[in-house]
C-alpha positions in Angstrom: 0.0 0.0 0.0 1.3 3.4 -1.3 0.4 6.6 0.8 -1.6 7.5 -2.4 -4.2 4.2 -1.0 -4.4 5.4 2.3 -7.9 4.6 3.0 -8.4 8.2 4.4 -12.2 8.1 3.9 -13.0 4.5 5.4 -11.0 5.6 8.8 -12.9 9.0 9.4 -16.1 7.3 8.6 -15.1 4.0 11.0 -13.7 6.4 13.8 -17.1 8.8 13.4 -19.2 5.9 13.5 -17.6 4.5 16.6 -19.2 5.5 20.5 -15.7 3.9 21.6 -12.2 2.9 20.8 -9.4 0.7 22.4 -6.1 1.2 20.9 -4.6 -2.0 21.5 -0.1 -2.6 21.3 1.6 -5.9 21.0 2.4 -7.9 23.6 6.2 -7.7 25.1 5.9 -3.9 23.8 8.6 -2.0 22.5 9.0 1.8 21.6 7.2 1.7 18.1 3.8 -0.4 19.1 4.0 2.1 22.3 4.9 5.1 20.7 2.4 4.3 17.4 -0.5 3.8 20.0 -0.1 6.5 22.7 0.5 9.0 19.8 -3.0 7.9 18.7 -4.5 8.0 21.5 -3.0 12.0 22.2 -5.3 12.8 19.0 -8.5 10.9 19.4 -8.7 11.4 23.3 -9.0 15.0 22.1 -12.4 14.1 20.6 -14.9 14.6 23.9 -17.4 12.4 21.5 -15.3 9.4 22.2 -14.5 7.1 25.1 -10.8 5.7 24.2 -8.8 3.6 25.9 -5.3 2.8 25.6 -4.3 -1.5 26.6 -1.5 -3.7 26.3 -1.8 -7.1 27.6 1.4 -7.2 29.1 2.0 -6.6 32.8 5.4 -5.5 32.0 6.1 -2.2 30.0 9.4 -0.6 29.2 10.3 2.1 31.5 12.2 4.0 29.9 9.6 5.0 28.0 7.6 6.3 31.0 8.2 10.2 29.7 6.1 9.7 27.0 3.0 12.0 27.6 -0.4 9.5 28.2 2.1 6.6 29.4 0.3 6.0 32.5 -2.6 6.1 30.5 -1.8 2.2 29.6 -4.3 -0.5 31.3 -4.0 -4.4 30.8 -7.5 -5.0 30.2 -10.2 -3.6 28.0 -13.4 -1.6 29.8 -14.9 -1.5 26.6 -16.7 -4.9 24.9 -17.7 -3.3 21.8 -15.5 -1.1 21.2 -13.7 0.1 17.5 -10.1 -1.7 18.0 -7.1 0.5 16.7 -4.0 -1.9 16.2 -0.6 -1.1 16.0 2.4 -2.7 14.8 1.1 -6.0 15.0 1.3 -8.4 12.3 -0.9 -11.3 13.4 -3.6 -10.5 15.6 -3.4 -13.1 18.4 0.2 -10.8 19.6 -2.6 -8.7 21.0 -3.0 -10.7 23.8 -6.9 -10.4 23.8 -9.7 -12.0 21.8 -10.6 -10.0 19.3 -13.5 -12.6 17.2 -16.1 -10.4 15.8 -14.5 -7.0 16.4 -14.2 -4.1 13.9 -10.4 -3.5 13.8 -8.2 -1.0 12.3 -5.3 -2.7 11.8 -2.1 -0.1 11.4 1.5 -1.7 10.5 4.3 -1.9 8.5 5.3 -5.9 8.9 5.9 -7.1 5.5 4.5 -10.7 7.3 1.2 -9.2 9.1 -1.9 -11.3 7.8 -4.6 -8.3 7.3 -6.3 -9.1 9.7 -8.8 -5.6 10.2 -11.9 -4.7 8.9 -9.5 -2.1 7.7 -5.6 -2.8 7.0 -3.5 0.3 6.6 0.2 -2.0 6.2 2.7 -0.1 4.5 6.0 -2.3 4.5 7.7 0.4 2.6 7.4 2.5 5.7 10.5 2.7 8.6 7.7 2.1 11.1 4.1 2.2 12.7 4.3 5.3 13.5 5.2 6.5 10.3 2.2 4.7 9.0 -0.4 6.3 11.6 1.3 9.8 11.1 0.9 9.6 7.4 -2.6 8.6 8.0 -3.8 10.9 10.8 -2.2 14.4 9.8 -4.5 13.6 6.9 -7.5 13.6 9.1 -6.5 16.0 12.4 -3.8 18.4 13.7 -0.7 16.8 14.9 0.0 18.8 18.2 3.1 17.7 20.2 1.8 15.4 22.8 1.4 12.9 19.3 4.6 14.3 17.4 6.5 13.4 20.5 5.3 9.6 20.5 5.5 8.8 16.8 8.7 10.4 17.2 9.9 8.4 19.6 8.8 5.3 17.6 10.0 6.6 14.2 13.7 7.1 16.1 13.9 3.7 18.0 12.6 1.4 14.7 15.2 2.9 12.7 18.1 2.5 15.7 18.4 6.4 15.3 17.9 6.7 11.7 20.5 3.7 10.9 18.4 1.0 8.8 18.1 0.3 5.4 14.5 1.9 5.9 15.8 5.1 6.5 14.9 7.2 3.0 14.9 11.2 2.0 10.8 10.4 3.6 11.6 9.5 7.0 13.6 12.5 7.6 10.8 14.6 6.2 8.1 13.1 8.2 11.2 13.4 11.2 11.5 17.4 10.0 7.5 17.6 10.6 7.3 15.8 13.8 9.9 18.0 15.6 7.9 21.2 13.8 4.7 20.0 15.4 6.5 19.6 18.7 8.6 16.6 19.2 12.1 17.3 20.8 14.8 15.0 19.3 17.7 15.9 21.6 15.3 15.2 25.1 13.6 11.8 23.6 17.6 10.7 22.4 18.6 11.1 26.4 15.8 9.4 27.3 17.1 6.3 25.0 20.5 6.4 25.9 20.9 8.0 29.6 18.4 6.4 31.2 19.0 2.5 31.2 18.6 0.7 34.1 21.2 -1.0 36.3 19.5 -4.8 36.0 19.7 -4.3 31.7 23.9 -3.8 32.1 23.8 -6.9 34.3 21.9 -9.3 32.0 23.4 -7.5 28.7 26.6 -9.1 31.1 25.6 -12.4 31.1 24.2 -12.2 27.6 27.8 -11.5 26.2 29.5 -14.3 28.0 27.5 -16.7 26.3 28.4 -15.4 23.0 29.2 -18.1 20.3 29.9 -18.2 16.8 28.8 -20.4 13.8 29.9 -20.7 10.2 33.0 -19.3 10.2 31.6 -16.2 12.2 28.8 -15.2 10.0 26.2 -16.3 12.7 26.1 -15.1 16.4 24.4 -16.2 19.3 23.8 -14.9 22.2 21.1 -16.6 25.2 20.4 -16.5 29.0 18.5 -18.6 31.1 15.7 -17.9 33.6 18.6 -18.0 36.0 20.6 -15.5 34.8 17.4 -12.9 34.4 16.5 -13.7 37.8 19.7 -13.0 39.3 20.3 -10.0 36.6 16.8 -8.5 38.5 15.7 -7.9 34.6 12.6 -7.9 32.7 11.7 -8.6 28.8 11.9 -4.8 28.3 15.7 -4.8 30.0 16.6 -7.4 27.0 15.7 -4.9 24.2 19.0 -4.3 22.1 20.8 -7.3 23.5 21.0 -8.8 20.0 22.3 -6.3 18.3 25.7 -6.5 20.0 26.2 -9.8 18.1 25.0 -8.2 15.1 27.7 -5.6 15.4 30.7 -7.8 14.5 32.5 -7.4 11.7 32.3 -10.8 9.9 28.1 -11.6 11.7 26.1 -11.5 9.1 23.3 -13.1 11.6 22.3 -12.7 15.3 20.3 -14.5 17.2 19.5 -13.9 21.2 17.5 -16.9 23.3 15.8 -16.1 25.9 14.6 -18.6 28.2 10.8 -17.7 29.5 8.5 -19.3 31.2 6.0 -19.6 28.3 9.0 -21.1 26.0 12.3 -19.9 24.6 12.0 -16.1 22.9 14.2 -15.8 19.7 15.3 -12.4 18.5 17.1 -12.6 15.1 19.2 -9.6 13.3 21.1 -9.5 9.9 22.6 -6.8 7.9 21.5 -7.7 4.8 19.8 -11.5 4.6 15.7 -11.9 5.2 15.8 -13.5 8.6 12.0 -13.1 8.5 12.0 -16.3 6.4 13.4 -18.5 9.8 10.5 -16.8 12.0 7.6 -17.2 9.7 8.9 -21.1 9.2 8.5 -21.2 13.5 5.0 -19.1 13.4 6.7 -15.6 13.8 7.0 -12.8 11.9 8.8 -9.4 11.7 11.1 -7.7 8.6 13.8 -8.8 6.2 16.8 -7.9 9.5 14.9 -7.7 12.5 12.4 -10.9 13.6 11.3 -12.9 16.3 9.4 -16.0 17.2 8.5 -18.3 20.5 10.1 -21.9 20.7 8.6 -24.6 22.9 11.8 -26.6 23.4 12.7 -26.4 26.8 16.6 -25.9 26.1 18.5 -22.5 25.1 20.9 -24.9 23.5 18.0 -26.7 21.2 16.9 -23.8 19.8 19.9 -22.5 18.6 20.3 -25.6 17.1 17.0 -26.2 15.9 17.6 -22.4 14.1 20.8 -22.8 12.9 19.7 -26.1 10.7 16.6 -23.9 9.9 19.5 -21.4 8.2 20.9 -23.8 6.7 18.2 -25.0 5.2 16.9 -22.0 3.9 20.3 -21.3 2.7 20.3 -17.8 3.7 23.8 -17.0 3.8 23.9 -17.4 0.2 22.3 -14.3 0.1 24.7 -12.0 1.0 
């Protein structure tokens, strides 16, 4: 979908239509479902027509994120049982964490993998991120002030790993341009990124890097840590974000993957620089982008998985794509 398809029309008409909306984020949230959704929410909690409500079914959020305005806005259940459902960043509807069977959904993305699941499916893969997509679609339709510019900002800056992926066009930097002239400050949301980690995400990041281990004659990476080592690390999901891409970083990686041991099963991040790693998480009932993907395993050993993965690799022959 090009911005020209934007279904502009079909969104005002399903938003004026609605008596309430619940703008839903995936589960184990990151900075671009948050910052996609609570931007959203800044610009249709304006409307004193509408009840909104802003959910993530996790009962862990990233705290570093906690500056961004409506952040404490976020519940873990929905009030609302009939309510229009705004999605974002989400490619397959059960990473919402709620069922959703019968429920008008606007469905906002830009995972090449999500399944279209809404009544209404605004996926633009071309786009950097979520937020990029629900900018382009909302300026069309209301002012941007800077409670919203500050959150899609936010978003726009961490999916692109401050403006360092191969999604990063002449575009994003215009859309970046109009979300710091509506409001958004770039050099206060950086800090907040980079001065504001917590002590228990250096202490599993630690542990993480003392497992590394290399494959292929250094092309793959992987990195892993067990329930043990989070609970003695004091760390949550959201203290993991990032780990990965220290494997990535190496000079002759050309994929990462991070395993971490759960209680609900092994979580898999995978990064490359240039190969579709999105192939070995759709083939495990993930999804994600061509570099950046993820997927749950049921084996109950860190060890497995990597295995299981790396013959997946192989199979797939993905490092004869560089």
């Amino acid at each position: 979908m090009m911005i020209e398809s934007i279904p502009y029309e079909e969104v005002r008409s399903k938003i004026a239509s609605a008596h309430s909306v619940s703008i839903l984020s995936h589960l184990n949230p990151d900075a671009d479902t948050l910052g996609t959704a609570l931007g959203i929410y800044a610009l249709l909690s304006k409307d004193k027509r509408l009840k909104v409500e802003i959910v993530n079914a996790s009962t862990e959020l990233p705290l570093y994120l906690n500056f961004l305005p409506h952040f404490k806005k976020i519940k873990h259940h929905m009030d609302y049982a009939d309510s229009l459902i705004i999605s974002c960043d989400c490619g397959s509807v059960d990473r919402l964490g709620f069922d959703l069977e019968g429920r008008d959904i606007i469905n906002i993305d830009h995972h090449q993998s999500n399944t279209c699941y809404g009544s209404i499916n605004v996926v633009i893969p071309e786009y950097a991120s979520a937020s990029q997509v629900a900018f382009a679609l909302f300026k069309a339709l209301c002012p941007i002030k800077a409670d919203a510019a500050t959150c899609f900002y936010t978003a726009l800056l961490s999916d692109t790993r401050f403006f360092t992926t191969s999604s990063v066009n002449e575009e994003v930097f215009t859309v970046a341009q109009e979300l710091v002239q509506a409001g958004a400050l770039p050099d206060e949301i950086a800090c907040h990124f980079t001065q504001r980690r917590p002590l228990s995400s250096l202490r599993i990041l630690q542990r993480a890097l003392s497992s590394l281990s290399l494959y292929h004659d250094a092309e793959i990476a992987t990195l892993m840590v067990t329930k043990e080592d989070i609970s003695a690390a004091g760390a949550t999901v959201p203290d993991m974000e990032g780990v990965v891409d220290y494997a990535r970083s190496l000079a002759t990686v050309e994929i990462a993957i991070f395993a971490m041991e759960l209680e609900k099963g092994i979580r898999i991040s995978l990064r490359s620089k240039k190969v579709d790693v999105s192939k070995v998480a759709m083939a495990f009932g993930g999804g994600g982008h061509k570099v950046a993907a993820g997927f749950i395993l049921a084996q109950s050993g860190l060890q497995e998985s990597i295995d299981t993965i790396l013959e997946k690799i192989e199979e797939l022959g993905l490092l004869d794509e560089k």
